[in-house]
Residue, then its C-alpha position, 0 to 999 in steps of 0.5 A: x196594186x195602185x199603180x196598176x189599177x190607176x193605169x187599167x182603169x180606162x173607158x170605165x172611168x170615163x163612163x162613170x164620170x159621163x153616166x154622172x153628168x150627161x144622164x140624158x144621153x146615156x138614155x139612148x139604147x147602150x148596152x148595159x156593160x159599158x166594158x171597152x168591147x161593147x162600147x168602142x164598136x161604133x162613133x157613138x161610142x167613142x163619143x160617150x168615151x170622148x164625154x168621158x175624157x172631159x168629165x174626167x178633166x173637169x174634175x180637176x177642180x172636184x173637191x168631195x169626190x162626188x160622182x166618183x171625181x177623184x180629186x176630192x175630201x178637203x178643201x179645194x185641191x186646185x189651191x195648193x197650185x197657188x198656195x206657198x207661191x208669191x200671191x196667197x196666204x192661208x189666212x185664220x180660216x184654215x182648212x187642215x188639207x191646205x196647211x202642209x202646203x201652205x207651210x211647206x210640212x207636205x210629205x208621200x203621204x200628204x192627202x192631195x199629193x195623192x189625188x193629184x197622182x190619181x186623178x192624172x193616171x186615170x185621165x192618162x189611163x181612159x185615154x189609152x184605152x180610147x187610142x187602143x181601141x180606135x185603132x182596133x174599130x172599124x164601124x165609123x160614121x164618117x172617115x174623119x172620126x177615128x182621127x178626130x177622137x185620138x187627137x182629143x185623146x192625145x189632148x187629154x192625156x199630154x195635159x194630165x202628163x202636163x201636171x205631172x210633171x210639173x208637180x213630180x217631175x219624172x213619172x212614168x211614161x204609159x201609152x197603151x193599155x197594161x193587159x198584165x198586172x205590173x209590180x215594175x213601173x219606173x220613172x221615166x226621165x221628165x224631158x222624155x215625158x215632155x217630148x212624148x206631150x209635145x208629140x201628142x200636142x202636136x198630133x191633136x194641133x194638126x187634128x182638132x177641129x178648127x173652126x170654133x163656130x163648128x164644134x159644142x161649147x167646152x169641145x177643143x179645136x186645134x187652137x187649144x193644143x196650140x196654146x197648150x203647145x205653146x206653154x210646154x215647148x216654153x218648159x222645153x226652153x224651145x223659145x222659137x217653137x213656143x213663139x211660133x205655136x202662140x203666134x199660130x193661136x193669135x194669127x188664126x182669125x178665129x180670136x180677138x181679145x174682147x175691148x168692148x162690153x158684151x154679154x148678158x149684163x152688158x148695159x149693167x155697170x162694169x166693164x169688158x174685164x169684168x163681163x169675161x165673169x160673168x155667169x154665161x158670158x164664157x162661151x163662144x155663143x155670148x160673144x165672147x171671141x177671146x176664150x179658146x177652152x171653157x170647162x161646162x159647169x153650167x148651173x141647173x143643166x144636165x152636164x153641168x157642174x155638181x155642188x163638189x165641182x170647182x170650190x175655187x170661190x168658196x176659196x177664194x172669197x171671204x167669210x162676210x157672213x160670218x160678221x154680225x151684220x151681214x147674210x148670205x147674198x148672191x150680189x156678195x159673191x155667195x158663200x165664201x170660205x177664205x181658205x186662202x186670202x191675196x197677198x197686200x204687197x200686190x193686192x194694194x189696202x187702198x179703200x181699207x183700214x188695213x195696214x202697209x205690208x212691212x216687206x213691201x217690195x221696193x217700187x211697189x204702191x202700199x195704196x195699188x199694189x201692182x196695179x197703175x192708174x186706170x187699169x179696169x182690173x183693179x177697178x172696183x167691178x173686178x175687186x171688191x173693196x167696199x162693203x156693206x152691211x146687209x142684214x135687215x135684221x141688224x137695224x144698227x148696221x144695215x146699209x154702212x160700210x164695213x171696213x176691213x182691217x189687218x184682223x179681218x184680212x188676217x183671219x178671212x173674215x173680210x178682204x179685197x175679194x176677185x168678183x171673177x170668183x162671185x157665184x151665187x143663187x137666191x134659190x140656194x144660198x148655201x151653195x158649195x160648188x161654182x156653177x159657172x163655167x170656167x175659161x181654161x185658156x183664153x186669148x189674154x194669157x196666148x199673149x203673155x205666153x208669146x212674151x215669155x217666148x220672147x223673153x227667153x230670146x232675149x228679145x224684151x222689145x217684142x215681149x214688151x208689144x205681146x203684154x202692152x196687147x193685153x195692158x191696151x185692152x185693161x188700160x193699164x198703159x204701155x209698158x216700154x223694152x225696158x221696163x220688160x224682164x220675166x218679174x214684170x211678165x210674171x206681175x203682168x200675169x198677176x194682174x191679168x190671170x190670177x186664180x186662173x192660172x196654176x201659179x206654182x206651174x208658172x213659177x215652176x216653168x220660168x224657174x222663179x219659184x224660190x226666188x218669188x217666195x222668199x221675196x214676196x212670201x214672209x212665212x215661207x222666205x226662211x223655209x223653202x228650200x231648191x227641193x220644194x219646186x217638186x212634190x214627193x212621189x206618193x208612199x202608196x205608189x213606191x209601196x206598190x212598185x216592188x218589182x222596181x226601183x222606184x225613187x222618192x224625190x229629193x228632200x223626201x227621201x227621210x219619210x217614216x210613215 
């Protein structure tokens, strides 16, 4: 029975996924069974569940479900949180686990409407079992440990209830270990859901550790649960609390957003905007002081990433390769797929061949889109726009531009591409995954969530000096009180975190969503309906939950398998 077994999957999952992305570590004396019992009795086992959590999390991005990842067989699931949204189109290279989302046909049975489900539960489900048994162990190293792995428990599990809700709205609330087969799960009201996350925020902010400098690359301080804090007490529409939890990250000493160059291409040409990208650059240990979370994906290195993890580039970045003329390079950002391509009306065509969006917003630049004059994230080592041929075995091309056009834009062929998304490897040309890791949260997006706290305080003065924050550091110029409304704050995000945030939970958060798409997307404008702002609860789950009531959301209630 699904639901059950997605709830008492517990510490085995997190072996599974830490057996497959830490090998080393697991070649100290453990026993073989790594069952709860034997594994929970001492803090190196709660470490190992701990790994475990993490490896979990990360496969959030795991497209082919390699290494028992449970988001997996299609396209990279994470661009169905930006696809049918106001800043992407599924282009001519479609991928078939993408397009119900894309034109909005996704149904209880559509595949990542599953995974998604399945990949929270069993995050939810290790960390139950770590709180259970901390509670039960008494064989601790230091008396801080016990603590210390159930704030990070309690982490995990409010940010895999964090994307349930969102995506289904009212879910069930589990906090402890099912021992008895259950055939009764019922909905638990989202508002409810919400204040059982901020509880566990809470908890994991006064908990944490606090000093980055102290802990691992990729281990959380108190600051994440802050910034995570932040966001869902905006969900909450507690604006006061959401100020105070942003303010809390930003005040705290340890960050400061980064305003000169750093890192490992430092003397190379760019910027700061584009050394936050670069490979190696993500971690505190680069100088970087404006990451607070970083995802470990790093290449090559044993719990690093795998070629399933995070496709977000392969995404994102055009099919070069495919035009007669080109071959694969690491220096054009690797092997890119286009199963989703940015939108004209806030990308810009200037430096194509390209043609002005007909439904370009009014005040919108068909040149710069959104972007005003120089701001470095719309300068060419953050957007790639010039390219050239580089096939030496096509003489007749070999060195001249390639321009891109509405047919290249239009099929992925070729378009305006996010360097911050380049990942490739001479060695391997052909790589799938990103070994690169990844900023979860960083400083830059603390700041824009403290505008929108202001902004619900109707305070778009205060808004206003929280973005020009982040506009000071890209030299896009100051923005004034008036100029200041939730559609600039959502353009400003644009701007700074595209691809990086889940889009649709910021439009969902701020309530914009249908307004965003049918203003901004033109395939979707005359189809979206109130309705789509939630995903169907999965069929197999309702199939299973015969004990109880178990509704569908509205809208899909009329599905036939």
């Amino acid at each position: 029975m699904k639901m059950n077994h997605y709830i008492k999957l517990g510490v085995a999952c997190s072996m599974a996924a830490l057996a497959s992305g830490c090998s080393s570590f697991l070649e100290e004396d453990l026993k073989s069974d790594l069952s709860p019992e034997n594994t929970y009795t001492s803090t190196m086992g709660f470490e190992v569940g701990s790994t475990g959590l993490y490896s979990i999390a990360r496969a959030e991005y795991n497209t082919w479900g390699e290494n028992g990842a449970f988001i997996h067989n299609g396209a990279c699931p994470y661009e169905a949180m930006q696809i049918a949204t106001d800043i992407v189109d599924q282009n001519g290279a479609k991928d078939g686990s993408l397009t119900p989302f894309a034109d909005l046909t996704l149904n209880p049975s559509t595949q990542f409407v599953g995974t998604y489900w399945t990949w929270s539960y069993n995050l939810i489900a290790s960390a139950n079992e770590l709180l259970v048994f901390s509670e039960k162990n008494k064989n601790w190293d230091y008396s801080t440990d016990k603590v210390h792995y159930q704030a990070e428990a309690r982490f995990f599990r409010a940010y895999a209830y964090r994307t349930l809700i969102y995506l289904y709205g009212d879910v069930p609330w589990v906090e402890t270990i099912q021992d008895q087969f259950q055939l009764s799960f019922t909905r638990t009201p989202k508002n409810e859901v919400l204040q059982h996350i901020i509880d566990d925020l809470k908890f994991a902010s006064e908990n944490l550790p606090e000093n980055p400098e102290s802990v691992n690359p990729g281990k959380l301080t108190r600051w994440a649960a802050y910034h995570l804090l932040s966001e869902m007490y905006l969900l909450q529409k507690e604006y006061v609390l959401a100020e105070k939890a942003a303010l809390k990250v930003i005040d705290c000493g340890y960050y400061s957003l980064m305003k000169t160059r750093f890192g490992a291409k430092k003397t190379e040409p760019g910027d700061v905007f584009s050394d936050l990208f670069i490979e190696n650059n993500q971690n505190r240990k680069s100088g970087n002081t404006e990451s607070i979370w970083v995802m470990q994906f790093e290449y090559k290195t044993i719990g690093g990433g795998t070629n399933s993890d995070d496709w977000t580039r392969r995404a994102w970045n055009p099919q070069y390769m495919s035009i007669n003329g080109f071959t694969l390079a690491d220096s054009l950002g690797g092997r890119g797929l286009a199963q989703i391509s940015p939108m004209k009306w806030w990308m810009g065509v200037q430096g194509t061949n390209a043609t002005v969006d007909a439904s370009l917003p009014q005040g919108v630049d068909p040149a710069r889109g959104i972007f005003t004059d120089g701001d470095i994230r719309n300068s060419n080592y953050n957007i790639k726009r010039s390219w050239y041929y580089n096939n030496e075995a096509v003489p007749s091309t070999y060195g001249k531009k390639c321009n891109i056009t509405d047919g290249t834009w239009s099929t992925g062929l070729l378009f305006p591409a996010l360097t911050k998304f380049f990942f490739g490897k001479a060695d391997n040309l052909s790589l799938t995954g990103s070994y690169k890791d990844r900023m979860k949260f960083r400083l830059s997006e603390t700041y824009l969530l403290l505008a929108e706290a202001y902004l619900g305080q109707n305070n778009p003065g205060e808004a206003a000096k929280a973005v020009n924050e982040v506009r000071k550091r890209a030299k896009a110029g100051e923005v004034s009180e008036a100029d200041m409304d939730i559609d600039f704050l959502l353009d400003e995000r644009i701007r700074e975190l595209v691809g990086e945030e889940s889009r649709r939970f910021t439009l969902v958060r701020t309530g914009k969503l249908i307004d965003r798409v049918k203003q901004y997307n033109s395939t979707l404008k005359d189809k979206i309906e109130d309705f789509h702002a939630l995903w169907p609860i999965p069929q197999a789950i309702r199939d299973a939950n015969r004990g109880a009531e178990f509704p569908q959301n509205p809208g899909y209630d009329g599905y036939k398998k």
